[in-house]
C-alpha positions in Angstrom: -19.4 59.6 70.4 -19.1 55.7 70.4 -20.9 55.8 67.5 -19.0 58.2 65.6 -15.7 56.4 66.8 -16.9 53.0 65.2 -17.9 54.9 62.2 -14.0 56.2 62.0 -12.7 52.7 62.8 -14.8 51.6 59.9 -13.7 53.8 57.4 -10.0 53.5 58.3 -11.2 49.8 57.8 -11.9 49.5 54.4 -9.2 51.9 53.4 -7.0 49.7 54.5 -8.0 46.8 52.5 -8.2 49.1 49.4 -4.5 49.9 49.9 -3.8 46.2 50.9 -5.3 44.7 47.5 -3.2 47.4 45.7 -0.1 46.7 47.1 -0.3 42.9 46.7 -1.5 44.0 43.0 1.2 45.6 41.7 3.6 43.2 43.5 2.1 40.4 41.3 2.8 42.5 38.7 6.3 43.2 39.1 6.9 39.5 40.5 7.8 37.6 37.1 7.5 33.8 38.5 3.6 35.4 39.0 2.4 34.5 35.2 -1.7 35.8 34.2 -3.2 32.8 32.0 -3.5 33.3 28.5 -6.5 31.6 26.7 -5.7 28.6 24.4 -6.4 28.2 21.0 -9.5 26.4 20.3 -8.3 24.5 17.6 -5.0 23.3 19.3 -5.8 22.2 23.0 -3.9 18.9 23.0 -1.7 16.6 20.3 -4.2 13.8 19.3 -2.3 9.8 18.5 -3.8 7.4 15.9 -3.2 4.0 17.3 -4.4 0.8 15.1 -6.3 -1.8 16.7 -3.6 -4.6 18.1 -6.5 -7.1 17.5 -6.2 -6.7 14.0 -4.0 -4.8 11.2 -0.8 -4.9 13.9 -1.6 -9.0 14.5 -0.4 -9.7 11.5 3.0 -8.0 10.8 4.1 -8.9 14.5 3.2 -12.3 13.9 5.9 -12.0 10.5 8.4 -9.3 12.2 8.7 -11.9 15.6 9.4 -14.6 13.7 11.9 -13.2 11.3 13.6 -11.3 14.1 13.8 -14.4 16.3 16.1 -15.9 12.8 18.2 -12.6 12.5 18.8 -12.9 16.4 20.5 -16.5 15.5 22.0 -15.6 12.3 24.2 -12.4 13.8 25.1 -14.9 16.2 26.3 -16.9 13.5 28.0 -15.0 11.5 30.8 -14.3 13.9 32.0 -17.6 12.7 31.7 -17.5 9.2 35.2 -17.1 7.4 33.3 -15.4 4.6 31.5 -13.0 6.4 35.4 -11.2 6.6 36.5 -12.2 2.8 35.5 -9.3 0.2 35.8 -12.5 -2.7 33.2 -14.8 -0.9 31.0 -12.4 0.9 29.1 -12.4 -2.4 28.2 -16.0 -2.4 26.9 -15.1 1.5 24.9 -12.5 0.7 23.3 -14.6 -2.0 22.6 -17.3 0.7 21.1 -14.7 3.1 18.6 -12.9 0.1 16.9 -17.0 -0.5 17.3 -17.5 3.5 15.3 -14.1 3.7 13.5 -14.6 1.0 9.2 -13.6 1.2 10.1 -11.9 4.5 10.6 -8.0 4.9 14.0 -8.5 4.7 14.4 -9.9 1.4 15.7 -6.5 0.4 17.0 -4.9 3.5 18.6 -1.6 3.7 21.1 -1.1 7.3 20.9 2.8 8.7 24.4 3.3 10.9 25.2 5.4 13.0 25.8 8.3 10.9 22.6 7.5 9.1 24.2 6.4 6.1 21.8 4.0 4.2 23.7 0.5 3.5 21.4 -1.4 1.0 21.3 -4.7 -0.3 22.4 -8.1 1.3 25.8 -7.6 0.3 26.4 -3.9 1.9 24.9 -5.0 5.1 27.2 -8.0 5.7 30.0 -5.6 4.8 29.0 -3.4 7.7 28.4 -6.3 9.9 31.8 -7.5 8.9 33.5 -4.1 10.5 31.1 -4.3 13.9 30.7 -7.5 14.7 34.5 -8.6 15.7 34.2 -5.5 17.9 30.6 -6.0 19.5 30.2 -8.2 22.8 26.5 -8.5 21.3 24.6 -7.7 18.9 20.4 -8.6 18.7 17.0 -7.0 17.7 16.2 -4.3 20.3 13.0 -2.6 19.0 10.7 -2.5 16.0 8.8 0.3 14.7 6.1 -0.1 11.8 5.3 2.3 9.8 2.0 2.1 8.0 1.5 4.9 5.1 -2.2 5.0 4.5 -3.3 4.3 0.9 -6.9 6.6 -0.5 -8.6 4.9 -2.6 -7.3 7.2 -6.1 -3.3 5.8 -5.2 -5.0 2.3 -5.0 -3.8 2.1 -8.8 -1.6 0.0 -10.6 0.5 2.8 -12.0 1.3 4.3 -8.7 2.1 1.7 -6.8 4.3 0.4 -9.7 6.0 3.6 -9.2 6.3 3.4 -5.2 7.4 -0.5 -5.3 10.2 0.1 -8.1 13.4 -0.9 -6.8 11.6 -4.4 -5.4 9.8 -5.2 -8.5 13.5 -4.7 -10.7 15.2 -6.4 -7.9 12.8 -9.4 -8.6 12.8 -9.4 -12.6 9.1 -8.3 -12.7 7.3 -5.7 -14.9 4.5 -6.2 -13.1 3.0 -6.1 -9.9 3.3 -9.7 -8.1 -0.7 -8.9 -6.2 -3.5 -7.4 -6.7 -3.3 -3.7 -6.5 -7.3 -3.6 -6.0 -6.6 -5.0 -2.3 -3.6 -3.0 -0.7 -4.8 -0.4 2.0 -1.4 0.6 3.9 2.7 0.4 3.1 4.4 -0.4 6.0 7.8 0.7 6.4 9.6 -1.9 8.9 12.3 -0.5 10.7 13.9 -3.2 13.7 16.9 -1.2 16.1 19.9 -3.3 16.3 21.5 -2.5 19.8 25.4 -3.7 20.0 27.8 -2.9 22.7 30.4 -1.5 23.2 28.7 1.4 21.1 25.8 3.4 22.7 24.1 4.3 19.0 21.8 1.8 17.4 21.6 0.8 14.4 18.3 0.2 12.1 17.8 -2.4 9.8 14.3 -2.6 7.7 13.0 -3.3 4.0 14.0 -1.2 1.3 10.6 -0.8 -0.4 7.6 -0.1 1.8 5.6 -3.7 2.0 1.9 -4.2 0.5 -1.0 -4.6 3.3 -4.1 -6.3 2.2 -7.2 -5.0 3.3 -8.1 -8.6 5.1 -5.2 -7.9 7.2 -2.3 -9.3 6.1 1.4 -8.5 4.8 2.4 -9.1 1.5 5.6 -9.8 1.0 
């Protein structure tokens, strides 16, 4: 009898663990925030970054961009003062002083991005801008820098092509020609330095119109 009972108590038992698993089964089903995994693509697990090696191709161009920024920090300073910086008749003359003061540097034909986005090129456009924030701006000074380097495979490393890429510099300069060697240019970098200037929360971007010549010994050309 005992044994018959524990047989019965048994079989209730395991019923009641069938019915149990079910239950709590099709509540995770109907329970939304209770999400089965799905199997990931094979070929997209996780983004993948390209960083350069600091040690070498970045060396160079932060070497160039500190020391250049550390002169525009002092110049927008300065140019709060200057009388000409505000007249349309002599700002001309000062953007002719700023292109030799700039001159061999990735400035030497900068292009300013507002706020808007609009593209101000040349010497002469950015001091016009500058002209409208700066008597409005408690400060104004180099925030950030990004460098942009555009890989170059070996069939663009031609003389027509980058001819093509480097036009408005090479007019800008009176040349016809390429001013190095075409054989030894790897990247372009695109320099782009954030302006930040209060009261405004949007920065600006100020960089080099042309992307700039890297030589494959790791330096700028400029």
């Amino acid at each position: 009898m005992n044994i018959r009972r524990s047989s019965y108590l048994w079989a209730f038992a395991i019923v009641a663990a069938v019915i149990s698993a079910g239950v709590l089964v099709a509540a995770a089903r109907q329970d939304p925030s209770v999400i089965p995994q799905a199997r990931p693509k094979p070929e997209k697990l996780c983004p993948i970054t390209f960083h350069l090696d600091p040690t070498t191709l970045q060396a160079g161009y932060s070497r160039h961009v500190e020391k250049v920024n550390a002169k525009l920090a002092q110049d927008l300073v300065y140019l709060r003062t200057r009388t000409e910086l505000y007249d349309p008749k002599l700002r001309e003359g000062l953007a002719d002083e700023f292109a030799k003061h700039y001159s061999g540097t990735y400035l030497a034909f900068p292009v300013l991005w507002d706020e808007l986005g609009q593209a101000h090129t040349g010497w002469f456009q950015v001091l016009s801008w500058l002209a409208t924030a700066l008597p409005t701006a408690t400060f104004i000074h180099p925030q950030a820098v990004n460098v942009y380097m555009e890989y170059l495979p070996l069939g663009d490393r031609t003389e027509a092509n980058l001819t093509t890429r480097l036009a408005a510099t090479m007019k800008k300069r009176g040349m016809t020609k390429l001013w190095f060697d075409y054989r030894i240019v790897d990247f372009l970098a695109s320099i782009r330095t954030v302006l930040a200037y209060a009261p405004y929360d949007d920065p600006v971007q100020i960089g080099n119109e042309d992307p700039s010549p890297h030589q494959n010994i790791c330096d700028p050309i400029f």
